[in-house]
C-alpha positions as CSV (number, residue, x, y, z in Angstrom):
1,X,195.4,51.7,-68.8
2,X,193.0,52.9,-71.0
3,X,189.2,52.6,-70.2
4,X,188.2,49.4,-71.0
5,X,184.7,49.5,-71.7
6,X,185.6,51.5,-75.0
7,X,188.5,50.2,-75.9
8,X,188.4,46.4,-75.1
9,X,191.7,44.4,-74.6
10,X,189.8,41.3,-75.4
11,X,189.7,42.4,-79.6
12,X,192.5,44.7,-79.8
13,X,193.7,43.3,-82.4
14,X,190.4,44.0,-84.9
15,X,190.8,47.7,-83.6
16,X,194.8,47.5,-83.4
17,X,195.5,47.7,-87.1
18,X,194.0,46.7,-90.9
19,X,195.9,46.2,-94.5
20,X,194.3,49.3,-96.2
21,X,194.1,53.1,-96.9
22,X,193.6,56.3,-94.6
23,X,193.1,59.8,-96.1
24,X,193.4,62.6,-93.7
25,X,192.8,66.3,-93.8
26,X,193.7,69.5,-91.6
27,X,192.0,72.8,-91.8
28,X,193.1,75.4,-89.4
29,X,191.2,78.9,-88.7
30,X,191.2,81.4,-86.4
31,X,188.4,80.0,-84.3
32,X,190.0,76.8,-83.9
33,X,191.7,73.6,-85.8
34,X,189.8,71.0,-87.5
35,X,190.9,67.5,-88.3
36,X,189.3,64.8,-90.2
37,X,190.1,60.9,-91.5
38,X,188.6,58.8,-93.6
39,X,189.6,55.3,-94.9
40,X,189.4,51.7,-95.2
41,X,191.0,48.2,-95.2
42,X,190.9,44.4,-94.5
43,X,191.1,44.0,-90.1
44,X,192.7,40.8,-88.4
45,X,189.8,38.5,-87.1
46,X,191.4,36.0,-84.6
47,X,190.2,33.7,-82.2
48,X,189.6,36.8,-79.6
49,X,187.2,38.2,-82.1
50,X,185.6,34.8,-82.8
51,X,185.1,34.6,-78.4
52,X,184.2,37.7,-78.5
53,X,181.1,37.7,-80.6
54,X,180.2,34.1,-81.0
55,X,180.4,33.6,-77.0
56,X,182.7,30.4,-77.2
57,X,185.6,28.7,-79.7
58,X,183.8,27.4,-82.9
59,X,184.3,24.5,-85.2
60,X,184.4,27.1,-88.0
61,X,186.5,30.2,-89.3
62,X,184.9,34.0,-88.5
63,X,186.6,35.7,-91.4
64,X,186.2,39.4,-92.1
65,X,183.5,40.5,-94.8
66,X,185.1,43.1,-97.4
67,X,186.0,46.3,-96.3
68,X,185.8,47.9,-92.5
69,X,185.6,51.4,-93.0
70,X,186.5,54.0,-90.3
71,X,186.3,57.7,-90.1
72,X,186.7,60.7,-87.4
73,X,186.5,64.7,-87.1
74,X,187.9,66.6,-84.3
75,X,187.9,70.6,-83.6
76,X,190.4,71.8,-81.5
77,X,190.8,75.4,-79.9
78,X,193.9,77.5,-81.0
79,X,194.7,77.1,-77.2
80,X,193.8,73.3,-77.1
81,X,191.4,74.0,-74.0
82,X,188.6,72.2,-75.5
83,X,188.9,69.3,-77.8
84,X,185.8,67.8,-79.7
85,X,185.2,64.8,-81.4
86,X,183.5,61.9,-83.3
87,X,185.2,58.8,-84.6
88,X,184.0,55.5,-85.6
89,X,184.1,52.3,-87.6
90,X,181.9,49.9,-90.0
91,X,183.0,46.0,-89.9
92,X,181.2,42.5,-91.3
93,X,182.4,39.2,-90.7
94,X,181.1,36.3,-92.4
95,X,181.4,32.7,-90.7
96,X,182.4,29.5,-92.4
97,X,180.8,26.5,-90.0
98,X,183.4,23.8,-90.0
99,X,182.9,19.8,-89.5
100,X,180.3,18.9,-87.2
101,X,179.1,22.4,-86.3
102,X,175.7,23.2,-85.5
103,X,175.7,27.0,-86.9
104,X,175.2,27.6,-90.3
105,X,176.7,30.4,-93.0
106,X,176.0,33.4,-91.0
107,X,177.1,36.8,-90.6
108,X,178.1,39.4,-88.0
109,X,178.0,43.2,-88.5
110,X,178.7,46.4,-86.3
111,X,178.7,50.1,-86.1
112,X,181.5,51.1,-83.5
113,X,180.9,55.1,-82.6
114,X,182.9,56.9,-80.2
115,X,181.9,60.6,-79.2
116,X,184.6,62.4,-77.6
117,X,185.4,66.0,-75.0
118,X,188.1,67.3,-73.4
119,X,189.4,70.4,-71.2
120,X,192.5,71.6,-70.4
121,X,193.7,73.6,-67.4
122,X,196.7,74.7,-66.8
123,X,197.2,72.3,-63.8
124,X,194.1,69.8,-64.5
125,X,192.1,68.6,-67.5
126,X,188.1,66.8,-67.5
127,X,187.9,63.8,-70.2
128,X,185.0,62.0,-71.3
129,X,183.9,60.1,-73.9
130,X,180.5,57.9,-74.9
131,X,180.5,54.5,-77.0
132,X,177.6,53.0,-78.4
133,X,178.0,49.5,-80.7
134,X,174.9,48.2,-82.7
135,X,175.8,44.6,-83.5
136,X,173.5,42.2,-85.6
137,X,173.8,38.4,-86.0
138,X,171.7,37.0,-88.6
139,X,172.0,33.8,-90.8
140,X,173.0,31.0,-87.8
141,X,170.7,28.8,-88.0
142,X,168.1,27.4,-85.4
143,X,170.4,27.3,-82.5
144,X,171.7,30.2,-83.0
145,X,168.4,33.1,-83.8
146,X,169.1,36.4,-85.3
147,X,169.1,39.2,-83.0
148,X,170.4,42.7,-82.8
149,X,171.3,44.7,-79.8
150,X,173.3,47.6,-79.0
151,X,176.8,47.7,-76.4
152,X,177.5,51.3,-74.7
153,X,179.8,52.7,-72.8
154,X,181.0,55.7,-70.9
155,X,183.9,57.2,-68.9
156,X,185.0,60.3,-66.9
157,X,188.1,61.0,-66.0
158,X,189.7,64.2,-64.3
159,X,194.1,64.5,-64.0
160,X,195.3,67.1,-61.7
161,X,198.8,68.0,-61.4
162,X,199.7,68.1,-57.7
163,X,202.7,69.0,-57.6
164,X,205.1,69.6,-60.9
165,X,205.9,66.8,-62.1
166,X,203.0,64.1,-59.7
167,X,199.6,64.1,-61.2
168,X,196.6,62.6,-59.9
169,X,194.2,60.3,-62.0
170,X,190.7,59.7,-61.2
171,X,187.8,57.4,-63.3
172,X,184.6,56.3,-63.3
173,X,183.6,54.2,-65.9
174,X,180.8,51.8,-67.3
175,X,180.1,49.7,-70.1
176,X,177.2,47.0,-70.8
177,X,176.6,44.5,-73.6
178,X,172.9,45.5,-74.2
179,X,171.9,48.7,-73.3
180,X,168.7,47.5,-73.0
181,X,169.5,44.7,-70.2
182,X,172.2,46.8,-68.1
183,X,171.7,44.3,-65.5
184,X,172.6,41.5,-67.8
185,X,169.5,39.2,-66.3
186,X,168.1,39.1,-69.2
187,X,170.8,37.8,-71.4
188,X,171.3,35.7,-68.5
189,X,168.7,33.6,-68.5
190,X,168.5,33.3,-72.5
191,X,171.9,31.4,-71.7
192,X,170.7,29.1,-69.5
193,X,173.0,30.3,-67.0
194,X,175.9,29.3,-69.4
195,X,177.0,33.5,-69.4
196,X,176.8,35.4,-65.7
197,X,174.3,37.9,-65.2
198,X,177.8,40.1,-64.0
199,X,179.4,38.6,-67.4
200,X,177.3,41.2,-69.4
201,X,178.7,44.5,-67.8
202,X,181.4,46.3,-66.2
203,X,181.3,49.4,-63.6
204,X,185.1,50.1,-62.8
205,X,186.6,53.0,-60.6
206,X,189.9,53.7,-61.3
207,X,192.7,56.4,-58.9
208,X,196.1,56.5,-60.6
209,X,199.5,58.3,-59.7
210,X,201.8,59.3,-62.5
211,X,205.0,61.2,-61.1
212,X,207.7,62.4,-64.0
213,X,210.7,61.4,-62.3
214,X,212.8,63.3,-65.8
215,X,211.9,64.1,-69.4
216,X,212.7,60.2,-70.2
217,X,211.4,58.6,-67.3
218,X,208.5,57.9,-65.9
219,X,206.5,55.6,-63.5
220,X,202.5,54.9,-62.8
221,X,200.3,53.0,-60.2
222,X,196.4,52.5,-61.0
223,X,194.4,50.9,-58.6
224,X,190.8,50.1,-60.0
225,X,187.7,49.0,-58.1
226,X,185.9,46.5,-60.5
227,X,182.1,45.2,-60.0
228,X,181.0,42.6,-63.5
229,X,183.3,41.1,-66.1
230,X,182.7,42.5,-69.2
231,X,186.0,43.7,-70.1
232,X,187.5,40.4,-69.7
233,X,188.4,38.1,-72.3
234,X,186.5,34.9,-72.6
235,X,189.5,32.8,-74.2
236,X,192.0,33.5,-71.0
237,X,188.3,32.6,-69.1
238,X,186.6,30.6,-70.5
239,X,184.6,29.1,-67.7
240,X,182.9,32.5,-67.2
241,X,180.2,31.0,-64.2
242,X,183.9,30.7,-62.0
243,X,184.4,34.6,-62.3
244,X,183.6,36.4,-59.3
245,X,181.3,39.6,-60.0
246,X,183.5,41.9,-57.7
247,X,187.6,41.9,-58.3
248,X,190.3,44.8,-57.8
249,X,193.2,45.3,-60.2
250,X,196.6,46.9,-59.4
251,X,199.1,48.1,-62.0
252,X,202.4,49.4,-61.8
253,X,204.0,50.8,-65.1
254,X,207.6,52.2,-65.8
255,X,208.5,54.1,-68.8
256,X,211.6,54.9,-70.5
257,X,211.9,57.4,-73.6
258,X,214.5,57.9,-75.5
């Protein structure tokens, strides 16, 4: 799986794809290679997104706000040891209140940033990258105040190869709502108990095994270690108080290519 603080399962579908245009551009040297993209487009806003951000299923429609504009720039070494990068996105959603709804016109907007590294060894590689996600509400109405706070996130992972064709996976990762209120007490008790304190972040430690069995077939196990529930979607939970602030995940994945 991928790391979840950064790359959240629960609005996949906002990141997954968008109706648009990309422009890309590759510059190679004898230092290193350099790729950039650039474009921009229309992303799907569904009810995950609407959970997501407005904290529960509203009366009204969350509706994307013009264009979401994304962008990254990677260098890589002629011997792709060392891989650098920065990659990000732009996005506004506008909010139509429906019959009966207590929130006004009001509007959502974010600054998604992902800073990357990587280093290859013949037999292991290091990963890391860093997240940070300013997101402002403003326009709700009383029951719903303006405010702006920032998400962020961070993994390492290290892969060795233990033998030719078994590697070994290890992760430590963490990702908070506010970076400003890691503990998520805060936000907490703004609620009124109605989101967990444990709701607002998650610290995961992940070990995988990925053996090669051929060129076309592979299997994986991941067993992760999870303490808070950020990563989780709030439609498939939507009583969040029932969650329990320390769970384990196991995974099992077989591949086929062909």
């Amino acid at each position: 799986m991928v790391p979840e603080v950064i790359y959240y399962d629960k609005v996949r579908n906002l990141v997954l794809s968008a109706d648009g245009i990309m422009f890309y551009h590759d510059i190679f040297t004898d230092n290193g290679n350099f790729s950039f993209t650039a474009g921009g487009g229309e992303t799907l806003v569904d009810k995950n997104v609407e959970i997501a951000y407005l904290f529960e299923d509203r009366l009204g429609e969350l509706e994307p706000d013009g264009v979401t504009w994304l962008f990254s720039g990677f260098f890589t070494t002629l011997d792709e040891q060392f891989k650098l990068g920065i990659s990000g996105a732009l996005s506004s959603m506008n909010y139509t209140p429906g019959t009966g709804d207590f929130l006004a016109d009001g509007s959502v907007d974010f600054k998604y940033w992902i800073a990357s590294f990587q280093y290859n060894q013949e037999k292991w590689s290091v990963s890391a990258e860093f997240m940070r996600e300013p997101v402002r509400w403003n326009g709700f109405g009383l029951f719903f105040p303006d405010n702006e706070l920032t998400a962020e996130a961070y993994y390492l992972q290290a892969a060795f190869q233990i033998k030719p064709k078994v590697e070994l996976m290890f992760r430590l990762e963490e990702g908070f709502s506010d970076k400003n209120d890691r503990t998520g007490e805060k936000a907490a008790a703004l609620s009124g108990g109605f989101l967990p304190a444990h709701s607002l972040y998650s610290k995961i430690l992940t070990t995988g095994l990925r053996w090669d069995i051929s060129p076309s077939i592979m299997v994986r196990a991941e067993l992760q270690f999870h303490e808070g529930t950020f990563i989780l979607s709030g439609r498939e939970n939507e009583n969040r108080a029932n969650l329990v602030k320390d769970w384990n995940l196991i995974s099992f994945l077989a591949s086929y290519r062909f």
